[in-house]
C-alpha positions in Angstrom: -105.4 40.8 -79.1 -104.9 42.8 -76.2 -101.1 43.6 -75.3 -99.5 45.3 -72.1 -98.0 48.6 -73.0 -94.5 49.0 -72.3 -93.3 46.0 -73.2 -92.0 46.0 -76.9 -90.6 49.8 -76.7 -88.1 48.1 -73.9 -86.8 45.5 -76.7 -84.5 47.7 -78.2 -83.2 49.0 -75.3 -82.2 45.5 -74.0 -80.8 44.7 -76.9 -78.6 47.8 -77.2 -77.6 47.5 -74.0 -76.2 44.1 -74.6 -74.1 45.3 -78.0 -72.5 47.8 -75.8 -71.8 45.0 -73.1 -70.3 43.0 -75.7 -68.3 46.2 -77.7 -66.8 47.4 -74.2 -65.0 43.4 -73.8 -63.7 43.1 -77.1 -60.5 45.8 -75.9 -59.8 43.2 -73.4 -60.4 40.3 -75.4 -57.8 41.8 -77.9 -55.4 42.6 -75.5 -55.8 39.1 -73.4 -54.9 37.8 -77.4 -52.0 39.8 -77.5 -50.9 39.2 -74.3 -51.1 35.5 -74.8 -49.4 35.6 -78.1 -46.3 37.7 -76.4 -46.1 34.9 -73.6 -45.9 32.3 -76.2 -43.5 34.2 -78.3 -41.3 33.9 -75.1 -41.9 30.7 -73.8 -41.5 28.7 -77.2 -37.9 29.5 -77.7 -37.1 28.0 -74.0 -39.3 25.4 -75.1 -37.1 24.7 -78.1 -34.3 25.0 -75.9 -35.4 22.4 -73.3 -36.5 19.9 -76.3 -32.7 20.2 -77.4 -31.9 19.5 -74.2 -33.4 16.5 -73.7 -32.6 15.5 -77.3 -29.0 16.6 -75.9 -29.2 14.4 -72.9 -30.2 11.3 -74.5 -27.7 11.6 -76.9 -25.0 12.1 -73.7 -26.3 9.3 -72.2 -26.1 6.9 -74.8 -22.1 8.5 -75.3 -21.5 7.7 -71.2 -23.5 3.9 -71.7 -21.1 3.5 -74.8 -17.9 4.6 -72.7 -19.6 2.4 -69.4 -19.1 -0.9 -71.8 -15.8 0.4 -73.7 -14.3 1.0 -69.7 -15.4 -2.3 -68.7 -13.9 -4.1 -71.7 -10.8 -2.1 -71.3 -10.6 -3.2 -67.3 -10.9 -6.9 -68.5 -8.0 -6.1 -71.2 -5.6 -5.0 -68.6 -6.8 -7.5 -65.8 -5.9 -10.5 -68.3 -2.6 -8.1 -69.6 -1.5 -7.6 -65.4 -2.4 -11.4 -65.0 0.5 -11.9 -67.8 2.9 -9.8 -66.6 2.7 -11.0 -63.6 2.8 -14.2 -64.2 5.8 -13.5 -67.2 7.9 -11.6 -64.5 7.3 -13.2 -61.2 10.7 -14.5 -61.1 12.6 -11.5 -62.2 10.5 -9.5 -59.9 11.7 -11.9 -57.3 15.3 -11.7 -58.0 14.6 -7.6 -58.5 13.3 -7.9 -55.0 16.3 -10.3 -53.5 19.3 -8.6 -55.1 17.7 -4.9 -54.3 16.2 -5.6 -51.7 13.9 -2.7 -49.5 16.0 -4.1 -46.1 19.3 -5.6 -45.2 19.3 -9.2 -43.6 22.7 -9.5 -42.5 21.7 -13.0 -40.9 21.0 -13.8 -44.6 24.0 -12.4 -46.3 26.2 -14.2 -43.2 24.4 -17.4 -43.8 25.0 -17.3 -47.8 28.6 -16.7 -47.3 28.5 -19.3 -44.8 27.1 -22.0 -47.3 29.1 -20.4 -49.4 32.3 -21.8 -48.0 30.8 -25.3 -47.0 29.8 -25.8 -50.5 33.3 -24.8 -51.6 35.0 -26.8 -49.5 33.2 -29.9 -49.9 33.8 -29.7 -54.2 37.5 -28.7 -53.6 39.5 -29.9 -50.6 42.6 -28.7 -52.3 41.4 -24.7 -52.5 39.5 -24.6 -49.6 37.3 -21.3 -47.9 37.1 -20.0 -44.0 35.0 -17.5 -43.5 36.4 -15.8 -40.2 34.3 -13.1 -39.8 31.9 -10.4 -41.1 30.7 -6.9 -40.1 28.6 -5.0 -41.1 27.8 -1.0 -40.5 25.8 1.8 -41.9 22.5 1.7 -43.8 21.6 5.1 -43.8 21.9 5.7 -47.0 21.1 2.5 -48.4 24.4 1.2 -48.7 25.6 -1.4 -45.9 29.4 -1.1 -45.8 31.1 -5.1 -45.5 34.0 -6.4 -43.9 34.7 -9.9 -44.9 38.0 -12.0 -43.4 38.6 -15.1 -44.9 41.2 -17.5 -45.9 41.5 -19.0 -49.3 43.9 -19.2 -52.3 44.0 -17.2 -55.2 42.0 -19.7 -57.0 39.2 -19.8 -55.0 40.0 -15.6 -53.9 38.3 -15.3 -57.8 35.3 -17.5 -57.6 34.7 -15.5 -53.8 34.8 -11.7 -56.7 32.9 -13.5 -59.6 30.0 -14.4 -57.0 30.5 -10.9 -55.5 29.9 -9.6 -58.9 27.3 -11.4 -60.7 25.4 -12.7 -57.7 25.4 -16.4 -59.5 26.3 -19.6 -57.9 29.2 -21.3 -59.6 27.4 -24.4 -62.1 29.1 -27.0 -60.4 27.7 -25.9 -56.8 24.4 -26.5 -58.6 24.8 -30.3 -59.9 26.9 -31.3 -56.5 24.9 -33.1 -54.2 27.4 -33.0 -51.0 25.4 -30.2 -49.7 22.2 -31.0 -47.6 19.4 -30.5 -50.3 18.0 -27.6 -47.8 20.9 -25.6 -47.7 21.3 -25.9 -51.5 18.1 -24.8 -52.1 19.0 -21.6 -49.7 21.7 -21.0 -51.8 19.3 -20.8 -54.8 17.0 -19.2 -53.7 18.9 -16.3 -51.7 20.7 -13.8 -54.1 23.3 -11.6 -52.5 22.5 -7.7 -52.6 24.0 -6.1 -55.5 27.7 -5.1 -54.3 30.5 -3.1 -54.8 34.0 -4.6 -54.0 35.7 -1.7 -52.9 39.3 -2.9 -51.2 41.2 -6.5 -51.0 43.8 -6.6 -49.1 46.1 -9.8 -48.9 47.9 -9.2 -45.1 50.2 -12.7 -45.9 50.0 -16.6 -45.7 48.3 -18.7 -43.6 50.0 -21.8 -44.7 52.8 -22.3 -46.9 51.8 -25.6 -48.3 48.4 -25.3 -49.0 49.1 -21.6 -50.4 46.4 -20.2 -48.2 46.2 -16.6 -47.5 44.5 -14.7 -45.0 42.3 -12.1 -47.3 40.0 -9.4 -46.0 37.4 -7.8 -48.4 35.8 -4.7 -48.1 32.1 -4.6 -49.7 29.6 -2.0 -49.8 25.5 -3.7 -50.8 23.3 -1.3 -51.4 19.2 -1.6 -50.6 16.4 0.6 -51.5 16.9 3.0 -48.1 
């Protein structure tokens, strides 16, 4: 069999060729190895870190969705609690809000004292009350000085202080019916400002058979000013 020469004796020269091909990547093979192990030595740590994280978050979220329902069973607790207290304290919040009042109604204060006296008069004709007059000045600083002239005995000089002082109607005014019903229920449902009796001064009698005196009071009510 007939062969070409030239042919074989190139074989081994291809070949060798090749090894040394292959022997001059393996350097850069090793160092692309290293390289990529020294990349993953620094990303796995913030790896770990950003698994904690979310591991971290969850666990914060689940915290905030626990708190979420605690808050909203807490709201409900005080809605019902406020709807109690103010249901428990809506009439001492009113009579808070009438006998310390944020203004001063001197038509209201004129017109209790006014009642007042009707009232009085109409259960006792023997110890009757005149209201004269009544003025009123300051306010500045939340106190409204009073000056009250009336006539009345002595009797009815001390249910005038006791009403000054506790702000309560006498219990008879309450189960008397001579008074329209209207102006009764004004009575009620006005209090006086809280008050300070600060002068009485008796000047003499107005008549000596009915014992009445002319008397002139000098109040101060205070309001939140």
């Amino acid at each position: 069999m007939n062969t070409q020469p030239g042919l074989i004796p190139s074989l081994p020269n291809n070949m060798h060729s090749q090894q040394s091909g292959i022997k001059s990547f393996i350097p850069w093979i090793i160092i692309l190895v290293i390289l990529a192990i020294f990349d993953f030595m620094k990303v796995l740590p913030k790896t770990m870190e950003w698994i904690d994280a979310q591991k971290q978050t969850k666990s914060i979220t689940k915290e905030i969705d626990q708190l979420t329902i605690l808050l909203e069973g807490n709201k409900e607790k005080k809605s019902d609690i406020q709807s109690k207290f103010d249901t428990e304290s809506k009439d001492y919040l009113l009579k808070e809000a009438q006998i310390f009042p944020k203004k001063f109604s001197a038509y209201d204060v004129s017109k209790i004292f006014e009642l007042f006296s009707i009232q009085h008069s109409i259960l006792s004709t023997d110890s009757s009350l005149r209201i004269e007059s009544i003025s009123f000045s300051g306010g500045d600083s939340g106190k409204i000085e009073t000056t009250l002239n009336l006539i009345c005995t002595e009797d009815t000089l001390k249910r005038v202080i006791e009403y000054l002082q506790s702000g309560n109607l006498p219990e008879d005014f309450a189960k008397n019916e001579g008074l329209f019903a209207i102006d009764l229920e004004y009575l009620r449902s006005h209090k006086l400002p809280i008050a300070h009796i600060k002068s009485i001064r008796i000047s003499g009698k107005e008549s000596e058979g009915a014992k009445l005196k002319r008397v002139t009071l000098g109040i101060s009510f205070f309001v939140q000013n």
